[in-house]
Structures are given as C-alpha cells and as structure tokens.
C-alpha positions, 0 to 999 in steps of 0.5 A: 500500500506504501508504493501505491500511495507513492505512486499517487503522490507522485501522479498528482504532481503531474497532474498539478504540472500540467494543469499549470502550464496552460496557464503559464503559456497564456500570461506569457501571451503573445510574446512566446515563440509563436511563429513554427518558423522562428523556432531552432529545430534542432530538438529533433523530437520537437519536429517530430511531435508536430507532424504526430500531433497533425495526425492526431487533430485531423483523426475523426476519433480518440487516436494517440500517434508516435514516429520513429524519430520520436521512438529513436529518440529514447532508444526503443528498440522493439515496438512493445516497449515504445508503446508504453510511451503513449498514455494509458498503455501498459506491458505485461511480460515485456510483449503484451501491450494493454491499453486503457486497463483492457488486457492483450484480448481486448486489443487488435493490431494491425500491419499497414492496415491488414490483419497478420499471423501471430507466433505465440503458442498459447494467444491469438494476439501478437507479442509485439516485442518480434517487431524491430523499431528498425522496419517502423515508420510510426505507430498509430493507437486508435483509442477510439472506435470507428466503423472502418475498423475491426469490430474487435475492438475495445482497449485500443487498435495498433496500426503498425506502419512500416517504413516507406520509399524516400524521396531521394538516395539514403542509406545507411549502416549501423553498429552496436553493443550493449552490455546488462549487469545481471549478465556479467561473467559467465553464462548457462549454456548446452551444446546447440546447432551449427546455425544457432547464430542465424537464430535457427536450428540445423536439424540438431534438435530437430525430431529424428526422421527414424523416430517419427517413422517408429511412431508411424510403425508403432502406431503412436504408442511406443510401449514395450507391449505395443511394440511387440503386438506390432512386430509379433503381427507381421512375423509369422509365428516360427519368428515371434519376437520375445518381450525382451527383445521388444525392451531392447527396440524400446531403449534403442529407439530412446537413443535417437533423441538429441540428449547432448544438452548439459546446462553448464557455466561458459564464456559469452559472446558479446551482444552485437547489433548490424542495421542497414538499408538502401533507398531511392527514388526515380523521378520521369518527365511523364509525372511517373516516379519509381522507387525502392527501399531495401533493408536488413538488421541483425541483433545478437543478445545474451541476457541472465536472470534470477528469479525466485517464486515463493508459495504465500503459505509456506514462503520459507519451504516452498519456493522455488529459485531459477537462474537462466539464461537466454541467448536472442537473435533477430534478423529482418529483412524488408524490401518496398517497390514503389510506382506513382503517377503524378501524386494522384496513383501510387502501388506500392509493394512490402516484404517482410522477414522477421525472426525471432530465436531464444535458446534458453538454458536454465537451473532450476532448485525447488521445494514442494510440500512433499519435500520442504526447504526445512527437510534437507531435501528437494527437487533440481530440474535441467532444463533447455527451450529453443523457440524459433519465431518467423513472420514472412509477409507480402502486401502490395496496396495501392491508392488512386485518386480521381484528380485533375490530370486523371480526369483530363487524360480519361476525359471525364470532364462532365464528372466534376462531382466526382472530383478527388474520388479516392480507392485505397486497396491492398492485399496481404498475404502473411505466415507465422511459424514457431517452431520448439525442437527439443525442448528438454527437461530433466528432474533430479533429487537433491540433498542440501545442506542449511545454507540451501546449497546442493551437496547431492542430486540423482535423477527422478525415478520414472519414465518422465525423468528426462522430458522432451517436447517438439512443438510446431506451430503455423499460422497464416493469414489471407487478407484483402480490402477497399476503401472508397471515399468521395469528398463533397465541397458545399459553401459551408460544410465538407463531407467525406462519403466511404465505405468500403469491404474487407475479407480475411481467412485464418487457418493454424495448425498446432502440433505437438510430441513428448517423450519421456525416458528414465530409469523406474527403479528408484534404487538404480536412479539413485546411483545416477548423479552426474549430468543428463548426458552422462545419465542417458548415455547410450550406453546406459540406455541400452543397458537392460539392467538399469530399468530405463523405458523410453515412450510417448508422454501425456495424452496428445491432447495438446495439438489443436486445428484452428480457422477463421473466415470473416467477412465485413463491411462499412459506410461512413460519413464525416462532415465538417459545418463552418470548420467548427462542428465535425460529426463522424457517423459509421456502421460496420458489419462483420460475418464471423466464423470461427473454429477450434477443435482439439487434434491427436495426430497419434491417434492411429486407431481412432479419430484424429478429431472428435468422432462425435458431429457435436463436438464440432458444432460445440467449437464452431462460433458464428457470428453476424452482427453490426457494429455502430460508432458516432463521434463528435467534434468541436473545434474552436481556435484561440481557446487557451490556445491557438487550436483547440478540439473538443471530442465526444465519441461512443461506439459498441464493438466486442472482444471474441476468445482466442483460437485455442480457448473454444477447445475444451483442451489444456495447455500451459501458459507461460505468462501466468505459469498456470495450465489453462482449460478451454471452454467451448461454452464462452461467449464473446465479451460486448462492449460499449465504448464512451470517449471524452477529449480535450486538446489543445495545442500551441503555434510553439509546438506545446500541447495539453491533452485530457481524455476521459473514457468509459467501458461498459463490458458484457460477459468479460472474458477471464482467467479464473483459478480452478482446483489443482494439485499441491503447488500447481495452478490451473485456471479456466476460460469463464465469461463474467458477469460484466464489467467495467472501466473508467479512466482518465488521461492527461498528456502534455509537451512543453518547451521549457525556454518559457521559464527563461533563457537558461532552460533553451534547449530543454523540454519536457513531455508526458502523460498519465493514465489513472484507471479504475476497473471492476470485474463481477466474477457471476456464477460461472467462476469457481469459488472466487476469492473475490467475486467483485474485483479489478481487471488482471493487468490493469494500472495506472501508469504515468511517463515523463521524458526531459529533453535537451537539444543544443544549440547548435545540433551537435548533441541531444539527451533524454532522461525517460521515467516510466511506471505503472500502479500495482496491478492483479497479477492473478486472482484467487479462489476459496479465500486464497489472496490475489497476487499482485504485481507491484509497480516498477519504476523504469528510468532510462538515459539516452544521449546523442552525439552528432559530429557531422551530418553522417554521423550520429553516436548513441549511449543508452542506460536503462533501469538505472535503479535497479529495479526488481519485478516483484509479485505479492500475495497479502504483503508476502513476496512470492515473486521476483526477478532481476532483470538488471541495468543495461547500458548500450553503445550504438554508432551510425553512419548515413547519407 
C-alpha cells in the first residue's frame, strides 16, 4: 500500500504540472515563440511531435500517434516497449501491450492496415516485442472506435506502419553493443546447432526422421507391449519376437533423441547489433516516379536472470529459485517497390522477414510440500527451450485518386462531382511459424545442506525423468480490402462519403510430441548423479539392467486445428459545418466464423478429431452482427490556445476468445505459469465504448491533452483459478458477469525556454493514465476469492521524458521515467489472496552525439535503479526477478 500511495503522490504532481502550464503559456501571451518558423529545430523530437500531433487533430476519433524519430529518440528498440510511451498503455511480460486497463484480448493490431499471423503458442494476439523499431515508420493507437475498423475492438487498435520509399538516395549502416549487469561473467549454456547464430536450428534438435517413422510403425504408442503386438503381427509365428527383445527396440529407439544438452557455466559472446538499408527514388518527365527501399538488421543478445517464486503459505519451504539464461537473435529483412503517377496513383509493394530465436538454458532448485526447504531435501530440474519465431509477409496496396490530370487524360470532364474520388486497396498475404525442437527437461533429487546449497542430486525415478517436447506451430493469414471515399465541397460544410469491404481467412495448425525416458527403479536412479548426458548415455540406455523405458508422454491432447473466415463491411460519413462542428457517423458489419477443435495426430486407431458431429458444432462460433460508432467534434481556435478540439465519441464493438480457448483442451501458459482449460461454452465479451477529449495545442509546438473514457463490458472474458494439485495452478476460460472501466488521461509537451533563457534547449513531455476497473466474477467462476474485483493487468501508469537539444545540433539527451500502479497479477479462489504485481519504476538515459551530418553516436542506460519485478500475495513476496541495468553503445553512419 506504501508504493501505491507513492505512486499517487507522485501522479498528482503531474497532474498539478500540467494543469499549470496552460496557464503559464497564456500570461506569457503573445510574446512566446509563436511563429513554427522562428523556432531552432534542432530538438529533433520537437519536429517530430508536430507532424504526430497533425495526425492526431485531423483523426475523426480518440487516436494517440508516435514516429520513429520520436521512438529513436529514447532508444526503443522493439515496438512493445515504445508503446508504453503513449498514455494509458501498459506491458505485461515485456510483449503484451494493454491499453486503457483492457488486457492483450481486448486489443487488435494491425500491419499497414491488414490483419497478420501471430507466433505465440498459447494467444491469438501478437507479442509485439518480434517487431524491430528498425522496419517502423510510426505507430498509430486508435483509442477510439470507428466503423472502418475491426469490430474487435475495445482497449485500443495498433496500426503498425512500416517504413516507406524516400524521396531521394539514403542509406545507411549501423553498429552496436550493449552490455546488462545481471549478465556479467559467465553464462548457462548446452551444446546447440551449427546455425544457432542465424537464430535457427540445423536439424540438431530437430525430431529424428527414424523416430517419427517408429511412431508411424508403432502406431503412436511406443510401449514395450505395443511394440511387440506390432512386430509379433507381421512375423509369422516360427519368428515371434520375445518381450525382451521388444525392451531392447524400446531403449534403442530412446537413443535417437538429441540428449547432448548439459546446462553448464561458459564464456559469452558479446551482444552485437548490424542495421542497414538502401533507398531511392526515380523521378520521369511523364509525372511517373519509381522507387525502392531495401533493408536488413541483425541483433545478437545474451541476457541472465534470477528469479525466485515463493508459495504465500509456506514462503520459507516452498519456493522455488531459477537462474537462466537466454541467448536472442533477430534478423529482418524488408524490401518496398514503389510506382506513382503524378501524386494522384501510387502501388506500392512490402516484404517482410522477421525472426525471432531464444535458446534458453536454465537451473532450476525447488521445494514442494512433499519435500520442504526445512527437510534437507528437494527437487533440481535441467532444463533447455529453443523457440524459433518467423513472420514472412507480402502486401502490395495501392491508392488512386480521381484528380485533375486523371480526369483530363480519361476525359471525364462532365464528372466534376466526382472530383478527388479516392480507392485505397491492398492485399496481404502473411505466415507465422514457431517452431520448439527439443525442448528438454530433466528432474533430479537433491540433498542440501542449511545454507540451501546442493551437496547431492540423482535423477527422478520414472519414465518422465528426462522430458522432451517438439512443438510446431503455423499460422497464416489471407487478407484483402477497399476503401472508397468521395469528398463533397458545399459553401459551408465538407463531407467525406466511404465505405468500403474487407475479407480475411485464418487457418493454424498446432502440433505437438513428448517423450519421456528414465530409469523406474528408484534404487538404480539413485546411483545416477552426474549430468543428463552422462545419465542417458547410450550406453546406459541400452543397458537392460538399469530399468530405463523410453515412450510417448501425456495424452496428445495438446495439438489443436484452428480457422477463421470473416467477412465485413462499412459506410461512413464525416462532415465538417463552418470548420467548427465535425460529426463522424459509421456502421460496420462483420460475418464471423470461427473454429477450434482439439487434434491427436497419434491417434492411429481412432479419430484424429472428435468422432462425435457435436463436438464440432460445440467449437464452431458464428457470428453476424453490426457494429455502430458516432463521434463528435468541436473545434474552436484561440481557446487557451491557438487550436483547440473538443471530442465526444461512443461506439459498441466486442472482444471474441482466442483460437485455442473454444477447445475444451489444456495447455500451459507461460505468462501466468498456470495450465489453462478451454471452454467451448464462452461467449464473446460486448462492449460499449464512451470517449471524452480535450486538446489543445500551441503555434510553439506545446500541447495539453485530457481524455476521459468509459467501458461498459458484457460477459468479460477471464482467467479464473480452478482446483489443482499441491503447488500447481490451473485456471479456466469463464465469461463474467460484466464489467467495467473508467479512466482518465492527461498528456502534455512543453518547451521549457518559457521559464527563461537558461532552460533553451530543454523540454519536457508526458502523460498519465489513472484507471479504475471492476470485474463481477457471476456464477460461472469457481469459488472466487473475490467475486467483485479489478481487471488482471490493469494500472495506472504515468511517463515523463526531459529533453535537451543544443544549440547548435551537435548533441541531444533524454532522461525517460516510466511506471505503472500495482496491478492483479492473478486472482484467487476459496479465500486464497490475489497476487499482485507491484509497480516498477523504469528510468532510462539516452544521449546523442552528432559530429557531422553522417554521423550520429548513441549511449543508452536503462533501469538505472535497479529495479526488481516483484509479485505479492497479502504483503508476502512470492515473486521476483532481476532483470538488471543495461547500458548500450550504438554508432551510425548515413547519407
């Protein structure tokens, strides 16, 4: 409670800050710098911030806009972690993007405008961390709904742009580093492929092609019983092979698995990152211009943490305390193609290849209520995960407007009232893969003495002593639209006409295999102490004195088939009356299918999927439905400020569940660390958005922003806890009973030169979100804790950057602060208290020198207060992590 009253301490600060400098500005009146022109533009942000502010007043809708220059500026180096700059928008797990309070669900992103493909294993949205600043040219937030839209809409829709053709010849190269203060000295590491560098595996890991083929043989069931029903059954009697000798094939096929994989201390590398592209633009006699953009980037990071969880009952005894270590490449590839014709056609094509690899190796020392720190005894488990994630993608779009030297060469003369028709279109073709080859666990027990440190450890007893799971998922999206807008001039008014339609096709495919392999006599895994390449030699597998049994784990439910067809389309109309009154009104209609069925590829003798006509009917959703907005806008200068807009808007849109959460299948989830049960049953969430904004801004470049929003939510979709076993946790898909979201937002730019001649230079920017959120458990949800409670993941949240340009352009700093209010991390059931993650203040510096106008040097810090992810239950840590202060040294050459 402490930190929290801190943080509203400090949040009313800013409050009070920005309800000042209006004030400030109009007792400075006039004399200011009021003329853009006048104005040294060497504070790079500053030029920057105008042309998203000049977006953000010509939005029909709540919208909040950030540009490159702006995201370079603090150094970000993935879209996720710039998002958090804009108001109201917070991240859980460094990837997860909420907005206004709504988690990852209640959020659509976009590319270009068209819909693509998302990596993660166990959530239909995009982890937006897989996308490299290096490839953006700006992101739009619409807070705001309106109907050319997706229905899908609540929290906020991300329109990831990326960058486009330069008017004339650029290119350029970087060179970086950095270096984290928890990752000092030596790493965990295991022996990987030859091509691990490139951020893909070379077959290493990969499932051995005469294993897959046993278990096509052996029809998915690799017991020694079954393997000897097989062989006994094509062999004719005088040949029977005995049940030893089915034991042997068991423990030879075990020995094709990859087991090379000791987690052990080694040197590191040292991080390194590579950027470059090439650019230029053609220009002919015959108005025609064509262009290209091509681009590429490597990244190359190795990053230790420690983490510790910690039951809230016993926190002494039973815990849990990990050291891990993940090694990250990113390579992208991007290539645009341009062609336009007098400013009034233009087609432009974008290819994008973006990979994302984290080899993990980790220890991991606990205790359970079984076997209690204070017992002498635990648990150690070697662990390795390789996660390749790829997007390949290919839009083309085009724009085309019905303008003069159109009409004068196709001789439509006699349609002046079709003048400055305009079609945007675009089609899009995207695939996302990940793929897990071998991600290995294996289990050991331990001895330790009173300081907790390992005197002795021997492998489990059992068959799934050494674990080893293939995962491979393919996600691909099919999408295409149209736009159609006719302006209409009158003496007074301006309207726009649009409409327009759009079709996107889903389809994924999730698969995954476990293996498992150990010795089942207890005795004889006694005697096995060393590590897991040792234990699981061949050797030692194929030794039938020493009990080992190798065989296919779990029930295989895990693997799932996924589609979604959807159909939609819209009109809209925008008029402006007297350049002071702005109505926006629109409506959407969506046909919507979706299906999600559980899938056992080893199921040879039986279904794939289900039998039974009414399991499939139970995953199919449908929906066909219309999706209203209105907004309004009144404009009126020189009100406090020399533009001034004020905004109403409300809408009704809906949060529909995830591919995975209609399939009554199970499956781990690595963000809350429960196994989380489908529900065929859930309904989609409907919302009803209201919005309130006031803005204004200045000739100098300073604004002043207030927002106010409303959400009214109808069978929220949640997490909610379920029973389970000793110290794990399980959680269920479940619709609420409803819902609600209420907040406010404040955001600001102000030039400090105002307060006097000693502050040239410096600016300061920044925004706050306070959000209050309640969530009716109804009578779905198993015993809750608390059946009235607040959203998961939602908090306040409140950012602040001070800037200095000098004079002369040579350098430039940012000091960013950033944090958000304590927020739920996971709700409780039948009077287990709620876990909450506690804020985290982030305070970065970044700091550039520019030589020439070739060259710019870049030195960032970040978390320059050490701070700690922390996780609480009734004041009882029982997370933690340390992910430590990084300090990162970028050069640049450009031209």
């Amino acid at each position: 409670m402490a930190m929290k009253r801190k943080f509203l301490s400090v949040a009313v600060s800013a409050v009070m800050l920005n309800l000042i400098a209006p004030s400030q500005i109009l007792a400075q009146g006039q004399a200011a710098r009021t003329e853009i022109e006048e104005v040294v533009i060497v504070g790079r942000i500053q030029t920057s911030a105008a042309e998203v502010m000049m977006e953000r007043e010509e939005s029909s809708v709540v919208a909040d806009f950030v540009d490159i220059t702006a995201i370079s500026r603090v150094g970000d180096s993935n879209v996720a972690t710039a998002l958090r700059r804009l108001p109201g928008v917070t991240l859980v797990e460094d990837k997860y993007v909420f907005v206004r309070g709504l988690g990852e669900r209640y959020s659509s992103s976009l590319l270009n405008g068209a819909q693509i493909p998302s990596p993660d294993l166990t959530r239909n949205v995009i982890p937006l961390d897989i996308f490299p600043t290096s490839i953006i040219r700006s992101i739009a937030v619409q807070k705001g709904y309106s109907a050319d839209m997706p229905a899908a809409f609540s929290g906020g829709l991300i329109d990831i742009r990326t960058t486009s053709i330069p008017d004339d010849l650029q290119y350029s190269f970087e060179i970086g580093t950095s270096y984290n203060t928890e990752s000092g000295g030596n790493s965990l590491s295991y022996n990987g492929g030859g091509d691990d560098w490139l951020g893909t595996d070379d077959g290493t890991r990969g499932l051995s092609p005469t294993l897959a083929s046993a278990v096509d043989l052996y029809n998915g069931s690799l017991t020694p019983s079954n393997i000897l029903s097989v062989v006994n059954a094509s062999e004719p009697a005088s040949a029977f092979t005995p049940f030893s000798g089915a034991q042997a094939i068991n423990r030879e096929l075990a020995t094709l698995i990859n087991r090379d994989i000791d987690v052990v201390d080694s040197s590191r590398d040292p991080n390194l990152n590579l950027d470059a592209n090439v650019g230029n633009r053609f220009f002919f006699d015959n108005g025609m211009e064509l262009g290209f953009l091509a681009a590429g980037s490597y990244g190359r990071t190795t990053n230790s943490r420690e983490s510790t969880d910690r039951s809230v009952g016993d926190p002494d005894n039973i815990f849990s305390e990990t050291d891990e270590t993940t090694q990250t490449v990113n390579l992208t590839g991007n290539l645009n193609l341009g062609w336009a014709w007098f400013d009034e056609h233009n087609i432009e094509t974008t290819s994008l290849l973006l990979r994302n690899t984290d080899d993990e190796a980790y220890i991991r020392n606990f205790y359970t209520s079984s076997r209690p720190f204070s017992g002498g005894t635990g648990f150690r488990n070697y662990g390795t995960r390789y996660e390749q994630r790829e997007l390949r993608l290919n839009q083309i779009y085009g724009s085309h407007t019905l303008g003069f030297t159109t009409r004068d060469i196709l001789n439509f003369d006699s349609l002046d009232w079709l003048t400055d028709l305009e079609l945007n279109w675009y089609v899009s073709d995207a695939t996302s893969d990940t793929d897990i080859p071998n991600e290995s666990t294996v289990s050991y027990q331990t001895t330790i003495d009173v300081a907790g440190n390992v005197t002795a450890q021997n492998i489990r007893a059992g068959s799934n002593s050494a674990r080893f799971r293939f995962t491979d998922l393919e996600d691909e999206v099919e999408s295409s639209g149209f736009d159609l807008m006719l302006p209409i001039f009158l003496d007074r008014a301006e309207i726009e006409l649009s409409g327009g339609y759009e079709y996107a096709r889903k389809a994924r495919t999730y698969r995954q295999y476990e293996f498992g392999m150990g010795p089942t006599d207890a005795a004889i895994a006694a005697g096995f102490s060393g590590l897991p390449s040792t234990i699981l030699s061949d050797s030692n597998l194929e030794d039938p004195a020493n009990g080992f049994i190798f065989g296919i784990s779990g029930t295989n439910v895990d693997s799932y088939l996924a589609a979604i067809d959807n159909s939609s389309a819209y009109g809209e109309i925008d008029m402006t009356l007297d350049e002071t009154w702005r109505v926006t009104a629109g409506v959407r209609w969506e046909d919507y299918k979706q299906l999600g069925i559980p899938w056992n590829p080893l199921a040879y003798n039986g279904c794939q999927i289900s039998c039974d006509p009414n399991d499939i009917l139970d995953s199919l959703f449908v929906d066909d439905d219309y999706y209203p907005s209105l907004a309004f806008t009144y404009m009126r200068p020189n009100f406090w400020a020399e533009t001034f807009q004020f905004r109403l808007g409300y809408s009704e849109t809906l949060v529909r569940p995830d591919l995975r959460e209609i399939t009554p299948s199970s499956f781990f989830d690595p963000l809350t660390g429960a196994i989380i049960t489908g529900n065929s049953d859930v309904q989609p969430a409907t919302v009803k958005n209201y919005d309130l904004r006031a803005e204004w801004f200045f000739d100098n470049g300073d604004n002043f922003t207030v927002s106010l929003f409303y959400k009214d939510l109808d069978d929220p979709i949640d997490l909610f806890e379920a029973g389970a076993f000793e110290e794990a946790t399980r959680a269920e898909i479940q619709n609420g009973e409803s819902a609600e979201v209420t907040g406010i937002e404040f955001e600001f730019l102000k030039d400090l030169y105002d307060f006097g001649a000693i502050f040239d230079g410096f600016f300061l920017q920044g925004n706050l979100a306070l959000v209050d959120t309640e969530l009716v458990a109804g009578p779905n949800a198993d015993s809750p804790t608390n059946p009235v409670r607040e959203l998961a993941g939602a908090s306040d949240a409140l950012n602040l950057q001070l800037g200095w340009d000098d004079s002369v352009g040579r350098h430039s700093a940012t000091m960013t602060y950033n944090v958000h209010g304590e927020r739920l991390f996971f709700a409780g059931r039948n009077g287990a208290p709620d876990a909450f993650e506690q804020p985290f203040n982030s305070l970065d510096l970044t700091y550039f020198f520019y030589p020439s106008d070739n060259w710019i040097i870049r030195l960032r810090a970040q978390n320059l207060l050490d701070e700690e992810v922390t996780v609480e239950r009734l004041g009882v840590e029982v997370f933690n992590e340390k992910p430590g202060t990084s300090v990162s040294l970028n050069i640049k050459w450009q031209y």
